[in-house]
C-alpha positions as CSV (number, residue, x, y, z in Angstrom):
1,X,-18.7,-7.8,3.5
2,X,-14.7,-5.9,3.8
3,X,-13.5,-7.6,0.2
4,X,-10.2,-7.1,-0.5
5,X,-9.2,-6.8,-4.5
6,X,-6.1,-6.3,-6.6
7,X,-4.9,-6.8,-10.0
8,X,-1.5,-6.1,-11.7
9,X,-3.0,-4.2,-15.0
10,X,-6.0,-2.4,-14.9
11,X,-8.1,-4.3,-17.8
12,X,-11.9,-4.1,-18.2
13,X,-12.5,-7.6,-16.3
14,X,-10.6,-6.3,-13.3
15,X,-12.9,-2.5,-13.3
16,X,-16.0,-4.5,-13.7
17,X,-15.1,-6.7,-11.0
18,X,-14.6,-3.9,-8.1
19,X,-18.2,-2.4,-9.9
20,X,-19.8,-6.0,-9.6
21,X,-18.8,-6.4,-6.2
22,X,-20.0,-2.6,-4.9
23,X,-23.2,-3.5,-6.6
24,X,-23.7,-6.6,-4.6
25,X,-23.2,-4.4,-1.4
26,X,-19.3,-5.1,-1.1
27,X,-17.2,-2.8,0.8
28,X,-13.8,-3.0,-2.0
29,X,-10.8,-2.4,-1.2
30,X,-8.4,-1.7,-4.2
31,X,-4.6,-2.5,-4.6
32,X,-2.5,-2.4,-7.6
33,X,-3.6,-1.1,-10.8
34,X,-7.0,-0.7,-9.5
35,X,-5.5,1.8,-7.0
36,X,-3.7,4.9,-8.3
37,X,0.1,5.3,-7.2
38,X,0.0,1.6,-5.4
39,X,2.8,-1.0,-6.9
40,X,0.8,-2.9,-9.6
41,X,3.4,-6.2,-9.5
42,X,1.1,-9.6,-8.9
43,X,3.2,-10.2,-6.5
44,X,3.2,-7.0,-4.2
45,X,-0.5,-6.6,-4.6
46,X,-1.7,-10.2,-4.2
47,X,0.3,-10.7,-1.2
48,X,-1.3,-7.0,-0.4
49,X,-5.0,-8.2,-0.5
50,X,-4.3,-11.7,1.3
51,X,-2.8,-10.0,4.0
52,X,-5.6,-7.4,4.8
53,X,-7.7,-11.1,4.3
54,X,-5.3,-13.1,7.5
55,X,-5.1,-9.6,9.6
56,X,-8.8,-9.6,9.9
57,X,-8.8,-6.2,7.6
58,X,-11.4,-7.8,4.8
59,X,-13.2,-10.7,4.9
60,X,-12.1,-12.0,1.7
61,X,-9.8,-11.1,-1.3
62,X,-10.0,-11.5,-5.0
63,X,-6.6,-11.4,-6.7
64,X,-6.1,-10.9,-10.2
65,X,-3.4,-11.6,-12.7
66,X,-3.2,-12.1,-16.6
67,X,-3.3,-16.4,-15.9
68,X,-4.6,-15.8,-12.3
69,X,-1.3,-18.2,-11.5
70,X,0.9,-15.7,-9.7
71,X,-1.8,-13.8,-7.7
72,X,-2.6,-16.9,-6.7
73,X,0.6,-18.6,-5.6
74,X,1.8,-14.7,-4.3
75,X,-1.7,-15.3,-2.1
76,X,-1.3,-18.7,-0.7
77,X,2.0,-17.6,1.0
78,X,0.4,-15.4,3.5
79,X,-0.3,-18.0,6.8
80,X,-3.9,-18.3,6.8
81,X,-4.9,-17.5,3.0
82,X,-6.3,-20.6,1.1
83,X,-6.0,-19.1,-2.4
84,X,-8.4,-21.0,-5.1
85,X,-7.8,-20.3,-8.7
86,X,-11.0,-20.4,-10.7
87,X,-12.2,-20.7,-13.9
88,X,-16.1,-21.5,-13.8
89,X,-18.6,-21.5,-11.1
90,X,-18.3,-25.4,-10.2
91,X,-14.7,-25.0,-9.1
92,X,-15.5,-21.6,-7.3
93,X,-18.5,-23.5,-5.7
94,X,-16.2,-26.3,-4.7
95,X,-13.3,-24.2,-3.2
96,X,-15.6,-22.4,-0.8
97,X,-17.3,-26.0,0.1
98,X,-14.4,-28.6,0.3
99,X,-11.5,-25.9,1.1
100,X,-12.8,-23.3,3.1
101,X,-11.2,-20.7,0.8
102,X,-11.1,-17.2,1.5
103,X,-8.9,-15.5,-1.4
104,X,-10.2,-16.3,-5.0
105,X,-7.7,-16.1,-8.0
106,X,-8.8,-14.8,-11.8
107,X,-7.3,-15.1,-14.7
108,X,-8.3,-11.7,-16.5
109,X,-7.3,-12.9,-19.4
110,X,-10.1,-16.0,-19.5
111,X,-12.4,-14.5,-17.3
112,X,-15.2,-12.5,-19.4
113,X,-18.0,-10.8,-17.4
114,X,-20.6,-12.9,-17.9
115,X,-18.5,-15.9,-16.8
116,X,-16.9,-13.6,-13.5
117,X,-20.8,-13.1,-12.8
118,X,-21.1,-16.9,-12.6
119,X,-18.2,-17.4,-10.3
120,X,-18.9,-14.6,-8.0
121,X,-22.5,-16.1,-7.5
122,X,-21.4,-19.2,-6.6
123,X,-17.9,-18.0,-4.6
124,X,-20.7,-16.6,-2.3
125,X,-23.2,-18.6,-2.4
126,X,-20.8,-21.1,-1.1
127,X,-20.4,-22.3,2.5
128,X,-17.5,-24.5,3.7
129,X,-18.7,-27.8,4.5
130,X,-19.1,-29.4,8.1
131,X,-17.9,-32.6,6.8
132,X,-15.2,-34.2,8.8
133,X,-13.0,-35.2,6.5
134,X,-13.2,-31.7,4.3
135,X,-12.2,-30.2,8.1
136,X,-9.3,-32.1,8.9
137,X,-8.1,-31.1,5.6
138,X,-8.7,-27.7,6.0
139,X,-7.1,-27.8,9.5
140,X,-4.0,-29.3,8.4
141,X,-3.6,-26.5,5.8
142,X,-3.9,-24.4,9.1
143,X,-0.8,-26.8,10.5
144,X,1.3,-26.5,7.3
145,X,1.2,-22.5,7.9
146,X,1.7,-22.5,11.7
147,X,4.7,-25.0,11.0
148,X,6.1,-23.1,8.3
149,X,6.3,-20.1,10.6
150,X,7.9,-21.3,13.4
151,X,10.9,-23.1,12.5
């Protein structure tokens, strides 16, 4: 899988991440700090990774910040990018299954790599649910961002 990762300060968390993911088989690609002479602001680089993530580029992003808040709310305005910010593996696990997200947030200040081996197991593990009622939430998402872009 094409997984698309930034982070505005190149901290431990962040290095072991894009070494966590390679070792799973990822393909990464790097923006910000974790790519040398590319803008490090959470905002550039998180709108960076969602957009390779709605253009079809990667299959999914991770965004990182120091609260995981910015990357996050930078992420979620690209059209098509359902941004989940996540602390443990139960809310990773439930942002794949009830909201078909494609762009997880970290906080790399909280996130220790124990705890970011947790979330990445269940992020992936993770399948978006068939449920009706999870899918006409997730499709409305999709109407919010057509609607936003059109008028």
């Amino acid at each position: 899988m094409r997984i698309s990762v930034s982070s505005d300060m190149d901290e431990p968390v962040a290095r072991f991440l894009v070494a966590e993911l390679r070792d799973r088989g990822h393909e990464v690609l790097p923006h910000g700090a974790l790519r040398p002479g590319d803008d490090p602001r959470w905002a550039v680089c998180s709108e960076a990774a969602a957009r390779e993530v709605a253009d079809g580029a990667a299959d999914q992003a991770v965004v990182c910040c120091w609260t995981g808040t910015g990357a996050s709310i930078a992420a979620n305005k690209v059209p098509g990018v359902r941004a989940a910010l996540c602390t443990d593996a139960y809310t990773a696990d439930g942002a794949r299954r009830w909201n078909d997200a494609n762009v997880l947030a970290l906080s790399l200040r909280l996130t220790s790599e124990p705890l970011l081996r947790e979330i990445l197991d269940a992020w992936f593990a993770g399948e978006p649910s068939a449920d009706a009622e999870d899918r006409e939430n997730v499709d409305r998402v999709g109407r919010l961002d057509r609607e936003g872009t059109s008028g």
